[in-house]
N, C-alpha and C positions, 0 to 999 in steps of 0.2 A: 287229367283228373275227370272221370265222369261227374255229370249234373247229379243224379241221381246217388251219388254217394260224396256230394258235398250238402256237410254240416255244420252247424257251429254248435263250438265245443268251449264251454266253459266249465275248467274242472280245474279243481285244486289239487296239487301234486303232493300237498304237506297233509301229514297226520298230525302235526306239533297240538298239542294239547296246549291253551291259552288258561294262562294263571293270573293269580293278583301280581305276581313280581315280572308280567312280561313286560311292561314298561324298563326295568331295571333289565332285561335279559339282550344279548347281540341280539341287534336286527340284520338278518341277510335278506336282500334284494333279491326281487328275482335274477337279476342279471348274473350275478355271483354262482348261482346254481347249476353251474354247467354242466352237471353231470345229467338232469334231467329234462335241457332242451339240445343240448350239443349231438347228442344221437342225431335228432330231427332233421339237422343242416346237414349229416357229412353227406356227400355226392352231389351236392344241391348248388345253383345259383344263387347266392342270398343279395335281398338288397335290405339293408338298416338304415332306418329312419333314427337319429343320432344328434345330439350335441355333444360339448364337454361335458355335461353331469353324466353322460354314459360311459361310469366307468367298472370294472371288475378290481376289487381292490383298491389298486393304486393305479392302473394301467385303462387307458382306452376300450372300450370292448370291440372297435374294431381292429386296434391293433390284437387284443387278447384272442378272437377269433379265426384273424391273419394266422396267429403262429398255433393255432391250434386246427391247421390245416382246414379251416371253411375257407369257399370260394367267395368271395364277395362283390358284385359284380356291379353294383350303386349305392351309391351313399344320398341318403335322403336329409336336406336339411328344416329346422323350422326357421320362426322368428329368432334374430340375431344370429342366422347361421351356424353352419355346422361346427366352427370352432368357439361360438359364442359370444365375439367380438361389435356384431352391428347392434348399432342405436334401436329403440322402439321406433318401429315405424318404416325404417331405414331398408332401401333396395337391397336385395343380393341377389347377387349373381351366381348363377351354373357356374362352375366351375372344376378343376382338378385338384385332389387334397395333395398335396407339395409331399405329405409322409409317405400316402401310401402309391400314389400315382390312380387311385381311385375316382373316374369321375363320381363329379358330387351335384345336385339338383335341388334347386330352392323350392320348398314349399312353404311361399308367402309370396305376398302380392296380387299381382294376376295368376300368377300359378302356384292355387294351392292344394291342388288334387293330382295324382298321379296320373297323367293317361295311358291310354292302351299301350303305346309303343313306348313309354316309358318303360313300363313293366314285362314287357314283350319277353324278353330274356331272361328274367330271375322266376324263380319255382317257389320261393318261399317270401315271404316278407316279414322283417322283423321291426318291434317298435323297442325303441328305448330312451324316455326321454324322463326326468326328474321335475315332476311337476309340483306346483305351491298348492294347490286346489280350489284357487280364488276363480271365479266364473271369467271374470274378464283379462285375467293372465292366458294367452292365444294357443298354448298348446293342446288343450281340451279341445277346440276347434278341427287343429292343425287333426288330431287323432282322430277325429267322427270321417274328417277326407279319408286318410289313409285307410280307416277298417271301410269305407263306402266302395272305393276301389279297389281291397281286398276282394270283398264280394261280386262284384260289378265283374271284377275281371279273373275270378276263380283262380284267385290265390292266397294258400294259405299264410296267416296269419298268425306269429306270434307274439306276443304281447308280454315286456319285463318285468313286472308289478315294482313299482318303489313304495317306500312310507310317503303318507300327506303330511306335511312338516306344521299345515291346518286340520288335519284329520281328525282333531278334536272336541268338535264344536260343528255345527249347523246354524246360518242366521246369514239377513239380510233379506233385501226384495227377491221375490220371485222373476225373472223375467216373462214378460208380457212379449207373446211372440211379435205383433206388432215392430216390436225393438229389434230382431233379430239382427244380429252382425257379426262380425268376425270375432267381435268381443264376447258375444252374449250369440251362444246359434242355439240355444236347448233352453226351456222353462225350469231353471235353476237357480235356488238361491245364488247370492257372490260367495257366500263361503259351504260348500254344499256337501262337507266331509266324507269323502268317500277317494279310494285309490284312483289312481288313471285307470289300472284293471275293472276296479269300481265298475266305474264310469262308463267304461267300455260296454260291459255285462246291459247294463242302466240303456246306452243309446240301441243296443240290438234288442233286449227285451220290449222295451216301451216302442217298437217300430218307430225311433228320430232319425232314423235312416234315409236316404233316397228311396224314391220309391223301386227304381232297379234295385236296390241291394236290398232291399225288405222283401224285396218279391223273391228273393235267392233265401235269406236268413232264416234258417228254421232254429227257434231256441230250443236249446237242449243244455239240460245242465247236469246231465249224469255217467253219456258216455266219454269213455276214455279213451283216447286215439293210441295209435302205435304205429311204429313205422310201416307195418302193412294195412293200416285201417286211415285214410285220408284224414283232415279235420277241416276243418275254415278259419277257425277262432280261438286261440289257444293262452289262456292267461296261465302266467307261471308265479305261481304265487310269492308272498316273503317270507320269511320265518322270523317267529320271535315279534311279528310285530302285530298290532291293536292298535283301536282307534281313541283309545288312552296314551297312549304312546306320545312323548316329547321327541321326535324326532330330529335328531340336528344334522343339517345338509352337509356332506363333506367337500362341496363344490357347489362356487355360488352359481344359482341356477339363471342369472341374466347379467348384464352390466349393473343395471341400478337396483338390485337386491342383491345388496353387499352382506350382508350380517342376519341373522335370525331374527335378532328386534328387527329389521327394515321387512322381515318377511311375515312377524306377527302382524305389525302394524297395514301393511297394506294391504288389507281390504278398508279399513278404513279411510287410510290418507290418498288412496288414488283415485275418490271422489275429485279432487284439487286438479286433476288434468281436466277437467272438466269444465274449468275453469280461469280464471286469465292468472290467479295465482301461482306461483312456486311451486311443486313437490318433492322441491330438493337435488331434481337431476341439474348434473354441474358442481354438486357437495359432494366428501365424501359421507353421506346421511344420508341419500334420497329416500322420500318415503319415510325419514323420522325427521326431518328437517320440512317444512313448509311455511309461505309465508309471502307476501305480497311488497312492495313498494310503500305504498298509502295507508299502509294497517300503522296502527299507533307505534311510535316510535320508542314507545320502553319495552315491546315486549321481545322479544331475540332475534339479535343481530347476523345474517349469512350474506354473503354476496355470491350467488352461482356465475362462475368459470367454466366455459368448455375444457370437457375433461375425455380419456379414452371410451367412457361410457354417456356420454350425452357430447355431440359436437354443439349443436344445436338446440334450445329449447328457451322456455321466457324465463326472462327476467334478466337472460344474463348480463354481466357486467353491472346490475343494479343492487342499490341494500336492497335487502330486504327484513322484513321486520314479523316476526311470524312465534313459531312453537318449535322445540327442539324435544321431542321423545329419548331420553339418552334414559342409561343404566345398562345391568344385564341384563341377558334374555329371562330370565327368572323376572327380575324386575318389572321386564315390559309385558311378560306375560300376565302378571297379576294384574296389572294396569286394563288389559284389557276385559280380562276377567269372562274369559270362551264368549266373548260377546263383539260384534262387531260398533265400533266407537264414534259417536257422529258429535259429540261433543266440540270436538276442533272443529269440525267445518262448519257447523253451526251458529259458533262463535265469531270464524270469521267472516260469514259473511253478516253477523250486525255490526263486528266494527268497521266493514268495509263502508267508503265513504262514498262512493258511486255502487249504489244498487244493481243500475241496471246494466254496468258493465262487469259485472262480478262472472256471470254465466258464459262463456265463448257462445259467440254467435251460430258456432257449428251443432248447435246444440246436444254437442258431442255428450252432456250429462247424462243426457234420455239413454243414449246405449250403455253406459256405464252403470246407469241403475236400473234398467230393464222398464222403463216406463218413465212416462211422461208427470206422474202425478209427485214423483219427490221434491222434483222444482219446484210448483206448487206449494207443497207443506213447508220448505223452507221461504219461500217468499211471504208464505200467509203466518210465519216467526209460530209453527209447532212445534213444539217442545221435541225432546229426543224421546221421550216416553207413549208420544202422540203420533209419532211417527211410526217407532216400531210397532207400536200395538195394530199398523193399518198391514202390516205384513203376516198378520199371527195365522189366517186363515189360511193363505197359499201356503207357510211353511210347512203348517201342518199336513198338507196335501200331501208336500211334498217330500218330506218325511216319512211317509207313510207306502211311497216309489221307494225311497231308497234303504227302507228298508229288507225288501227284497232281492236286492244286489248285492250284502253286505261281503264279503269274504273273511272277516275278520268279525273277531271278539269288537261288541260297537261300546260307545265311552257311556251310555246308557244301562 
């Protein structure tokens, strides 16, 4: 592919006219839409960056593309690996998928970016992964690597759009680059409503890029590729869906987000990793279950057990003494009420009884709230009202970025 006829190409494939009953209407994925990226791949080396939520229907989309004659020549994995099995946190290893005989390549760890010779042999790159939309859930991360060496190494890119199962709602800190991590690499609130398509559009517009792939990235959001006109960046849109939209995952998209309430609830509850308390990994609840040792003892009883989705993590084998978020999803949604929840952690850390071990020493909180100053407001006992209100000027900022990216009818 010539330099000079690489571009990046953000275009929507859907004419679908967005109504009041598109929340009630099928939502199709991009991935489902084969009819209008499957042209793109035939003759091609493809490599897919893939978990289990990548699926068409009912079936894998790398076996769905297997039998719909693309070549598929690497399987790219993120956090919890490609078949979705490892811990937060947890090593993986390169390896070969046992189904398809497909090597497969971890991105996480030390290696989260594609290199040259990774990508040496595939002509196209494709992303499909089902993401929560919460800032410090890693696949947002994991996708700024892959579209940076998209560009870095001029190759085109296409991009699956899924529903944000948070897409709802906007709130929380802004991240303060200072913080930047694997958790937090872009100045976005935690719940920042917007597609991983979104998103994508969001890190190329705003040059969040490397500076090699910014210096490649020309926005463009009008022309329309074909198989005789090159592209760099290609988001394939959903149908049927908005950012009103209740969307429910048909595949849980990690070990310890089991259920939709654990996936409402966590932007709020996974503050608590933060911390020396519980958040449930080891229950079947994590992330509506939380809770410590030393918290008073009437308020809900859990002991976490190493389970297939946390070997590892505190508390285990101890009571613990905490909150349990149970009902439906309807239930826990009202609960939250499109607003992110600091009521529990708030809470517990007054009834916790050692203060100053309340916080891990790693001061792993700073990257999970994008700055230094929440610790702060919770040590100095501000309110939940005193707290948000110190967010309202970045959101706005912020909001006002992502409005330009939106691909969809927004809940506004």
């Amino acid at each position: 592919m010539k330099k000079a006829s690489i571009f990046l190409c953000l275009v929507c494939f859907s004419l679908f006219a967005f109504s009041q009953t598109a929340t009630k209407s099928k939502i199709i994925t991009g991935a489902d839409r084969m009819e209008v990226y499957l042209p793109l791949l035939k003759g091609k080396n493809v490599a897919v960056f893939a978990n289990q939520t990548s699926i068409v229907g009912y079936t894998h989309l790398v076996d769905t593309l297997l039998k719909s004659g693309i070549k598929i020549v690497k399987i790219f994995g993120p956090e919890h690996g490609f078949r979705g099995t490892a811990d937060a946190g947890e090593h993986v290893t390169n390896a070969v998928d046992k189904k398809t005989g497909i090597p497969v390549i971890s991105l996480y760890g030390d290696h989260k970016k594609p290199t040259a010779d990774d990508v040496k042999d595939v002509d196209v790159l494709l992303f499909d992964i089902q993401d929560v939309g919460v800032r410090f859930y890693t696949f947002i991360s994991s996708l700024q690597y892959y579209l940076e060496a998209a560009l870095e190494f001029h190759k085109p890119l296409l991009i699956l759009d899924r529903p944000n199962p948070n897409g709802f709602y906007v709130d929380g800190p802004v991240l303060n680059m200072k913080f930047k991590s694997f958790v937090g690499m872009q100045p976005v609130p935690i719940v920042y409503g917007m597609t991983i398509g979104e998103y994508a559009m969001m890190l190329a517009g705003e040059k969040w890029l490397s500076p090699q792939a910014n210096a490649i990235n020309s926005y463009n959001t009008t022309t329309q590729p074909t198989n005789d006109t090159p592209f760099h960046f290609l988001v394939i849109k959903c149908k049927g869906y908005d950012h009103a939209s209740k969307y429910v995952l048909p595949v849980m998209p990690s070990p310890n987000l089991k259920s939709m309430q654990a996936i409402y609830m966590y932007p709020s509850t996974c503050f608590f990793e933060g911390t020396v308390c519980s958040e449930g990994r080891g229950t079947d609840y994590p992330f509506q279950l939380f809770g410590h040792p030393t918290l008073p003892q009437n308020l809900y009883k859990f002991t976490p057990m190493p389970n297939a989705g946390a070997k590892s993590s505190k508390c285990f084998y101890q009571q613990c003494y905490g909150w349990f978020v149970n009902g439906s999803a309807e239930e826990v949604l009202k609960k939250i009420n499109n607003k992110i929840q600091l009521s529990y952690f708030l809470t517990a850390y007054k009834l916790f009884p050692g203060k100053d071990s309340f916080f891990l020493k790693n001061n792993f909180i700073n990257k999970l709230a994008g700055n230094d100053s929440f610790v702060l407001q919770v040590k100095q006992k501000k309110t939940e009202a005193e707290i948000k209100k110190s967010w309202q000027t970045d959101l706005t900022k912020f909001k006002a970025i992502r409005k330009k990216y939106l691909l969809y009818k927004d809940f506004e």
